[in-house]
C-alpha positions as protocol buffer text, in pm:
chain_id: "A"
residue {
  index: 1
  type: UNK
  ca { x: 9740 y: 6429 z: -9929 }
}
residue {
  index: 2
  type: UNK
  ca { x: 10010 y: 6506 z: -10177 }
}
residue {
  index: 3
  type: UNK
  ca { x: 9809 y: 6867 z: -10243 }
}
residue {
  index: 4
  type: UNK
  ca { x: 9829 y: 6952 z: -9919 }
}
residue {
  index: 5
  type: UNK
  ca { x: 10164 y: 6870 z: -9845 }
}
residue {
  index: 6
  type: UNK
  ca { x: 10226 y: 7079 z: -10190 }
}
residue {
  index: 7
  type: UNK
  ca { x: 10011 y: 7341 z: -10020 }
}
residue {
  index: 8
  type: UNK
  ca { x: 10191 y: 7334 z: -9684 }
}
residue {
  index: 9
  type: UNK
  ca { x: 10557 y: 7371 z: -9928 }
}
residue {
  index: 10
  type: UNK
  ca { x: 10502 y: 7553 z: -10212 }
}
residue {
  index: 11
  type: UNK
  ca { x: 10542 y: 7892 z: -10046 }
}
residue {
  index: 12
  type: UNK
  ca { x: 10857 y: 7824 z: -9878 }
}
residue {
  index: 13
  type: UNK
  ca { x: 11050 y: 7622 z: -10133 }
}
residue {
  index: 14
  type: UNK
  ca { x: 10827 y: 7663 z: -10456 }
}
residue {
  index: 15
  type: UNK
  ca { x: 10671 y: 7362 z: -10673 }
}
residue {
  index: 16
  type: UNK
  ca { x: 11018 y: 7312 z: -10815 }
}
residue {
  index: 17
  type: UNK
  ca { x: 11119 y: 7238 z: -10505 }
}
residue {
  index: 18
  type: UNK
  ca { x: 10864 y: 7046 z: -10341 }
}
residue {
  index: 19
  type: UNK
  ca { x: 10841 y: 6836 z: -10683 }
}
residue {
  index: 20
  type: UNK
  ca { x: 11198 y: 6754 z: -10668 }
}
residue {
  index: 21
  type: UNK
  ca { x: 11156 y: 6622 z: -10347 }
}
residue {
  index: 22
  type: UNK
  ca { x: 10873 y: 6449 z: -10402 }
}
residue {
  index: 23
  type: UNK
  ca { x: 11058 y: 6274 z: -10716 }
}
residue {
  index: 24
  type: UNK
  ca { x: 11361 y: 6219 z: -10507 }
}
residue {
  index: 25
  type: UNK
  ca { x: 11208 y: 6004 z: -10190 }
}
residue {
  index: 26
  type: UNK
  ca { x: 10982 y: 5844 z: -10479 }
}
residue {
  index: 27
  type: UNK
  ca { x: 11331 y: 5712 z: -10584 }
}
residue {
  index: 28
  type: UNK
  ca { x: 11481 y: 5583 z: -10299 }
}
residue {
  index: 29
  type: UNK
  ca { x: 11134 y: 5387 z: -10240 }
}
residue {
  index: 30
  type: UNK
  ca { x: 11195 y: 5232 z: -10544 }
}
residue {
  index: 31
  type: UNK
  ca { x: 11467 y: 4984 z: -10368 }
}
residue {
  index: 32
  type: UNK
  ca { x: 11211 y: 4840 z: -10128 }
}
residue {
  index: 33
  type: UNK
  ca { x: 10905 y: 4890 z: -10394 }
}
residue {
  index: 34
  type: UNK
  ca { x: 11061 y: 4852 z: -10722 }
}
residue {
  index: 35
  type: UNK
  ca { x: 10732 y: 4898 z: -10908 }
}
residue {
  index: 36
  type: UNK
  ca { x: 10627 y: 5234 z: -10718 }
}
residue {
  index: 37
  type: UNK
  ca { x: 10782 y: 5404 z: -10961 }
}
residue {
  index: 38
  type: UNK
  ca { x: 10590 y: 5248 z: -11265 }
}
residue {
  index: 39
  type: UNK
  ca { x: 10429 y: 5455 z: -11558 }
}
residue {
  index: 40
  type: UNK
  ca { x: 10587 y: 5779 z: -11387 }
}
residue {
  index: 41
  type: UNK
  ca { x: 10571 y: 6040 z: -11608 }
}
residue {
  index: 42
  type: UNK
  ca { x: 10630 y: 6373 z: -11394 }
}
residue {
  index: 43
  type: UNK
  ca { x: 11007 y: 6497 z: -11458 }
}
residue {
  index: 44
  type: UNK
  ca { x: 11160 y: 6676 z: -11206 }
}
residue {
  index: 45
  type: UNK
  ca { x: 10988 y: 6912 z: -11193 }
}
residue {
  index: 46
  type: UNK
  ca { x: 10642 y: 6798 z: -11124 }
}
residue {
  index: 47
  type: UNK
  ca { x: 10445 y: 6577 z: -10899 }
}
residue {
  index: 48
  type: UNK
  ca { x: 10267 y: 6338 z: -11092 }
}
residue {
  index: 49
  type: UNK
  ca { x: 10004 y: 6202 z: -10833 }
}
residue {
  index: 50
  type: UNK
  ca { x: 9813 y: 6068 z: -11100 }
}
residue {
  index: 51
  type: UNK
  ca { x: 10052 y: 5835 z: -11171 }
}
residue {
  index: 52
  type: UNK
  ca { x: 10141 y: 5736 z: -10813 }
}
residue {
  index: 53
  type: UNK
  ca { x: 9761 y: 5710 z: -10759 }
}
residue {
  index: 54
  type: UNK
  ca { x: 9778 y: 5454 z: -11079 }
}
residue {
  index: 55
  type: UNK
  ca { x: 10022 y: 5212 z: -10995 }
}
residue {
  index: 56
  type: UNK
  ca { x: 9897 y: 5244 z: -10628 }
}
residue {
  index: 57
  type: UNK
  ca { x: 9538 y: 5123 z: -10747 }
}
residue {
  index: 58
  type: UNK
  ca { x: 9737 y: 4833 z: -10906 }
}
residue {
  index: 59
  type: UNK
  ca { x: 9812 y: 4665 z: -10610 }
}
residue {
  index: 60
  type: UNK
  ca { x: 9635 y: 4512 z: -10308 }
}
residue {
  index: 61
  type: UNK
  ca { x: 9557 y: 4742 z: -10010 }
}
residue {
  index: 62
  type: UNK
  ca { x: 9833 y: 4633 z: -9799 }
}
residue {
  index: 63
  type: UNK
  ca { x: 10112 y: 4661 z: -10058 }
}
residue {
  index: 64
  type: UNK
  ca { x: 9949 y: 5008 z: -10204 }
}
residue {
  index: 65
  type: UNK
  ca { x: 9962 y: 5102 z: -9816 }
}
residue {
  index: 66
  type: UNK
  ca { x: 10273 y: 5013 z: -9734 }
}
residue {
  index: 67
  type: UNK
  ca { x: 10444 y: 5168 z: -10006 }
}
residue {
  index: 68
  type: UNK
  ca { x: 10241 y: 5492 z: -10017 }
}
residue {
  index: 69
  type: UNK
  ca { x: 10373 y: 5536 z: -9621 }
}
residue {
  index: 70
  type: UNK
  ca { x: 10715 y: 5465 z: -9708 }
}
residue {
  index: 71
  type: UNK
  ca { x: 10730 y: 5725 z: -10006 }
}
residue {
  index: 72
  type: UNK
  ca { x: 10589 y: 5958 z: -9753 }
}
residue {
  index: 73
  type: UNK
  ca { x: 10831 y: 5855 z: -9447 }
}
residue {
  index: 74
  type: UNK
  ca { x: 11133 y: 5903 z: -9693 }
}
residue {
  index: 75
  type: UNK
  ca { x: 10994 y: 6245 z: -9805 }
}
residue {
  index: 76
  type: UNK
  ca { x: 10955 y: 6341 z: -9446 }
}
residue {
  index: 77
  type: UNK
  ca { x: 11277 y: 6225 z: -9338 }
}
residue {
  index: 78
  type: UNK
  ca { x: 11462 y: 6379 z: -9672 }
}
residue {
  index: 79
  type: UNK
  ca { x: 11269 y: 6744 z: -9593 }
}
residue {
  index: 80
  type: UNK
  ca { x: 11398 y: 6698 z: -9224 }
}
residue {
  index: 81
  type: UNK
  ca { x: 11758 y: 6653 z: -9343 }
}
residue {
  index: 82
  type: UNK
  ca { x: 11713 y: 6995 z: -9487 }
}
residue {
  index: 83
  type: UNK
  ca { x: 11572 y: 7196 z: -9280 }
}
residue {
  index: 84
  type: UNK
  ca { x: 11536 y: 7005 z: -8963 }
}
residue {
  index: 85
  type: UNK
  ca { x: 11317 y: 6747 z: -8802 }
}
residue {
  index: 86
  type: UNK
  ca { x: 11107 y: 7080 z: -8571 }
}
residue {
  index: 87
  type: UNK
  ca { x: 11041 y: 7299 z: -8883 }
}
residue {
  index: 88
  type: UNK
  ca { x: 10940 y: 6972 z: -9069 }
}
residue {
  index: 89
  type: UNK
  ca { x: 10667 y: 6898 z: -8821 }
}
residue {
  index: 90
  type: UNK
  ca { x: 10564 y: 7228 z: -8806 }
}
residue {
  index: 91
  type: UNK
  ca { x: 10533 y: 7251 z: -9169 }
}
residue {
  index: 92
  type: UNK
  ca { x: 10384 y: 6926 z: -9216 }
}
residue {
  index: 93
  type: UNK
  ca { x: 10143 y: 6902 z: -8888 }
}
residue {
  index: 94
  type: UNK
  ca { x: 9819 y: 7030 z: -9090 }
}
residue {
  index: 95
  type: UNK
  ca { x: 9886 y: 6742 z: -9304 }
}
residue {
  index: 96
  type: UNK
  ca { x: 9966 y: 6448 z: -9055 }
}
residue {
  index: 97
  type: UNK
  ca { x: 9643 y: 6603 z: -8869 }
}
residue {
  index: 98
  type: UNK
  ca { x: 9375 y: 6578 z: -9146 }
}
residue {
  index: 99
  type: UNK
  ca { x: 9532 y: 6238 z: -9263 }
}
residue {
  index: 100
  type: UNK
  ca { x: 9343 y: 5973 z: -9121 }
}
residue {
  index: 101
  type: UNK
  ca { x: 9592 y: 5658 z: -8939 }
}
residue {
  index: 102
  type: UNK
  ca { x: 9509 y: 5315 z: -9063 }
}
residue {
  index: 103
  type: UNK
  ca { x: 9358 y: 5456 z: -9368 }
}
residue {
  index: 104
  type: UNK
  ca { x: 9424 y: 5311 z: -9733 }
}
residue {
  index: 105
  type: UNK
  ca { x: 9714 y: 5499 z: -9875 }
}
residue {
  index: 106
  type: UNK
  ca { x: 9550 y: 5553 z: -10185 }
}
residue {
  index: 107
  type: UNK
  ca { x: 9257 y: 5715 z: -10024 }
}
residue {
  index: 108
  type: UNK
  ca { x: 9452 y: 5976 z: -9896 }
}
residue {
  index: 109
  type: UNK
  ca { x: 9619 y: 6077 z: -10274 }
}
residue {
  index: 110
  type: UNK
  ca { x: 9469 y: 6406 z: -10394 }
}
């Protein structure tokens, strides 16, 4: 999921940009999910998936779930803040569409 939302961004607002606010909403999970953040390696200015994907796989279903949906809920709501809640879904509908609802967070990480 994380590709494609990288996919759906990177033209508009570059990788810098996309990783930063990937890294950013992955921060203010951390309040709610203190250990979402474990063994995360990308700086700034990366994504690192594989780590999210890692610490995801650590945990049962439900809590991986949970916490992979509100990492993407903040990232949503801190791209709408930016550029507006209409150009977010429009950016971000090919992504809500080929995500499937109910499923296992960490099914859904590229």
């Amino acid at each position: 999921m994380w590709g494609e939302v990288d996919g759906a961004l990177f033209p508009i607002i570059g990788r810098r940009g996309v990783a930063a606010l990937y890294n950013r909403s992955l921060h203010l999970c951390e309040a709610g999910y203190p250990w979402l953040s474990e063994g995360h390696r990308g700086g700034l200015n990366a994504m690192d998936t594989d780590a999210l994907r890692t610490t995801l796989a650590s945990r049962t279903s439900e809590a991986a779930a949970q916490a992979a949906a509100a990492h993407f809920q903040s990232f949503q709501e801190l791209l709408a803040s930016l550029v507006g809640p209409r150009l977010t879904e429009r950016l971000l509908g090919s992504v809500w569409a080929s995500t499937p609802s109910g499923s296992a967070a960490q099914d859904t990480l590229p």
